[in-house]
N, C-alpha and C positions, 0 to 999 in steps of 0.2 A: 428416833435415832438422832444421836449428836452428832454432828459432823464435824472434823477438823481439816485444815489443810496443812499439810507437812512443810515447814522450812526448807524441808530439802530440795522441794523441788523446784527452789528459783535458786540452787547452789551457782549455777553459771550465770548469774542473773545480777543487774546492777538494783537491787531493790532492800531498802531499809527496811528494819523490822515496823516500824511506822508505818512503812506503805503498804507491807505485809496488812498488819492489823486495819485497817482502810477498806481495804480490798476487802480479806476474809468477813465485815463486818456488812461492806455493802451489800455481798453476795448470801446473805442470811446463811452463815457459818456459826457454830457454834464454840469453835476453838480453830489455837493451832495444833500440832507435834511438833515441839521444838528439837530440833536436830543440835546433839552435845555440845558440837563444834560452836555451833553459833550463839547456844548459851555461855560459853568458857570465855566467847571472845566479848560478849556482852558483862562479863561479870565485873567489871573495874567502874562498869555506866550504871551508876546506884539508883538514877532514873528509870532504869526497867525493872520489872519482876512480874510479880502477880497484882496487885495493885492497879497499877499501870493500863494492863491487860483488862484487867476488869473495867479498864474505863470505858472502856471499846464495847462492854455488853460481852465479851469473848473470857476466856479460860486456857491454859496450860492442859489441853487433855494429858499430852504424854512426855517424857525427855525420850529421847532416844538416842542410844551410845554404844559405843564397843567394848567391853569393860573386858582387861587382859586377864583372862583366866588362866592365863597359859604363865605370865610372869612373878617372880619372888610372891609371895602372900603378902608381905608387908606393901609392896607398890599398888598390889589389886586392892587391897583395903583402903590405902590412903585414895585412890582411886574412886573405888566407892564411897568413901567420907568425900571425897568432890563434888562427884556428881549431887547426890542426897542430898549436900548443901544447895545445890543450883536447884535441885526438883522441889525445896521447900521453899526455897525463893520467890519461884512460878506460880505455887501454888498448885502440883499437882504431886501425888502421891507414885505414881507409877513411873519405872524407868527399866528401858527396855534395853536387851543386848544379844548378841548371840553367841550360842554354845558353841567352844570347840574351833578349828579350822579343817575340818577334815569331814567326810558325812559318817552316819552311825555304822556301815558296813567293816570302813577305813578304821577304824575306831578301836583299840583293844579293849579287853576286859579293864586291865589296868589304870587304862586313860580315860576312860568313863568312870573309873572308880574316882577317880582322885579329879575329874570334874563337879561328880556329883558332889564330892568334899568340899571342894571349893563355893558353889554355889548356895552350900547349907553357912556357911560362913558370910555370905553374904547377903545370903538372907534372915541371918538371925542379926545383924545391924541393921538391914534396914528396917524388919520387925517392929525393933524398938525406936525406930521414928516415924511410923504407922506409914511407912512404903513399903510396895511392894518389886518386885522383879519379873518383869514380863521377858519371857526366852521365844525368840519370834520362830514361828515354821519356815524355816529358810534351807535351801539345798549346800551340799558341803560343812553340816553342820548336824550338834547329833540331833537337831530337830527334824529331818530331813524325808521323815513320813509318819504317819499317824503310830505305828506300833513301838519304835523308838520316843517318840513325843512323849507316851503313856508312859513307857516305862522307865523314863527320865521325871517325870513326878511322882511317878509310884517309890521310887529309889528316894529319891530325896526327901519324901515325905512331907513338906513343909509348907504352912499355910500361908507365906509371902511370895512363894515362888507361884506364877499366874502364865499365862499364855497371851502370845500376839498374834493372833489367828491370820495370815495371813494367804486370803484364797487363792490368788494367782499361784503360789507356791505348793501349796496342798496340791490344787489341779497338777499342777506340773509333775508332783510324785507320782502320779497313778490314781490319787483317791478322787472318790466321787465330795466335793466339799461341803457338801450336806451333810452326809452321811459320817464327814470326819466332825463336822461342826455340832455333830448331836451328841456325839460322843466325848468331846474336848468343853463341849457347852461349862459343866462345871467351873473349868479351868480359868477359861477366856474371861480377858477383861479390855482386847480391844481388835481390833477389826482393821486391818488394811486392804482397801480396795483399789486396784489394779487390771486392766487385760491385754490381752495380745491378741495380735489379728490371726495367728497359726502355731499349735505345737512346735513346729519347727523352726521360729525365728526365738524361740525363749531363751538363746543366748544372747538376747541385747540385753537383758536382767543381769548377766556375769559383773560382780562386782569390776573387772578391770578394765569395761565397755561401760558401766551406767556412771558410773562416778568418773570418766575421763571426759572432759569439755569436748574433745573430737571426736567422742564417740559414736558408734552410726546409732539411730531412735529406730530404724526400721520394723515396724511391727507392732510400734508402740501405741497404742489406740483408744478411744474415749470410751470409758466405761460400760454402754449397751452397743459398743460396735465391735466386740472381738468374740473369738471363743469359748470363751465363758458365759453361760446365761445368770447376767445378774438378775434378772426378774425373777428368775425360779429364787434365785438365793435370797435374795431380799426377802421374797414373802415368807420364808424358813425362819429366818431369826428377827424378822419384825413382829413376830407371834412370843419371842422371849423374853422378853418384860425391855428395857433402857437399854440401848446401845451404843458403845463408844466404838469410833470408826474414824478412819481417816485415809483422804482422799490422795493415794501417792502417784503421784503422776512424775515420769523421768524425761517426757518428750518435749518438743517445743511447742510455742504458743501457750503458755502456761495460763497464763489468766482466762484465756479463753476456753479453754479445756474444763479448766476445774468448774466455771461456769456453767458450761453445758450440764457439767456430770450432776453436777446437785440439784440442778432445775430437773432433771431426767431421774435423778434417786427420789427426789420430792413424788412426782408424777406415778412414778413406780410404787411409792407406799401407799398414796390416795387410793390409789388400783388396789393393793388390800384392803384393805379398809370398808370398800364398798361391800 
């Protein structure tokens, strides 16, 4: 398993992409997930990219961005010609986003049609610069449970378009995330891992509590200490050949956290293996 640390999760945090890569290197990391924001603000510093990164022994696993599906074609495209620029720069092929602002119920026939439109649009640019589009399992969006997910790739048909599996979210629909992860296995090409100490605090995840600086973390918890068993899970897809993953953490104590989690994912594989 490759492991990444996400950029995002020192958003409230006084720390250079330097110290970043330091850190993720000392802690035997395999990558980051670079969050859009911080590559668009890095794009003027011709001193960073993939290069760079590489010097660290580390890699670009993912960009991850919100690409406006919803606005004029012409801005989502030039949009996409942005990003695709910054994800060639890094040195990774995949850039992730989410479907939609509403979840699949909310959803008309219409506006799934004319997503699914767009998204084939977007995947046939990124196609031709051998990227792909990861669309993450996120709530309020039409990724928003396992039968929706299918039939938003079955619809679009296209072999750019890929998945960002990500477990806290799955669990939080109702599905068992084994059982969706065997089934999405095909798709997947990255893995977000996350947990929470109770079903019922999964609104500190709401987009307008996790990305607020004064948001409460209440719930937010280290990777083998919540309601999720990541040991069962682990040992599920460390039987499926390389895996790319990354380690999202919203809470405080960051360094310290992501620490733990990766000496505990480590420990956790060895235990297969035996």
């Amino acid at each position: 398993m490759k492991l990444s640390i996400c950029t995002i999760s020192f958003r409230h945090h006084l720390h250079s992409i330097d110290q970043l890569a330091h850190f993720a290197k000392a802690q035997g990391f395999h990558g980051i997930e670079l969050w859009g924001v911080h590559a668009k603000n890095l794009a003027d510093d011709l001193h960073y990219g993939a290069d760079w990164l590489r010097s660290f022994g580390l890699e670009t696993s993912m960009l991850s961005d919100y690409l406006p599906l919803e606005a004029p074609v012409a801005e989502m495209m030039a949009e996409t010609e942005r990003l695709s620029a910054l994800a060639e720069r890094w040195g990774t092929n995949k850039i992730r986003t989410f479907v939609g602002k509403q979840g699949s119920l909310e959803t008309s026939k219409k506006e799934r049609e004319e997503l699914t439109f767009r998204l084939e649009l977007i995947c046939d640019y990124l196609e031709s610069k051998g990227q792909y589009l990861l669309v993450e399992t996120h709530p309020n969006t039409l990724t928003d449970n396992l039968p929706s997910t299918i039939q938003l790739l079955e619809e679009t048909n296209h072999s750019s378009l890929r998945v960002n599996f990500d477990v806290l979210h799955v669990w939080e629909s109702g599905m068992d995330p084994i059982v969706a992860m065997k089934q999405l296995r095909p798709y997947i090409s990255h893995f977000h891992l996350k947990n929470i100490a109770s079903r019922t605090q999964l609104d500190v995840f709401a987009p307008h509590n996790v990305y607020a600086a004064s948001g409460t973390r209440e719930g937010m918890v280290p990777l083998f200490e919540g309601a999720i068993d990541y040991g069962e899970f682990l040992a599920e897809i460390d039987s499926n050949g390389e895996i790319d993953a990354s380690l999202e953490w919203f809470g405080s104590n960051v360094k310290n956290v992501l620490t733990k989690d990766i000496q505990d994912i480590k420990k956790a594989l060895q235990l297969v293996q035996i």
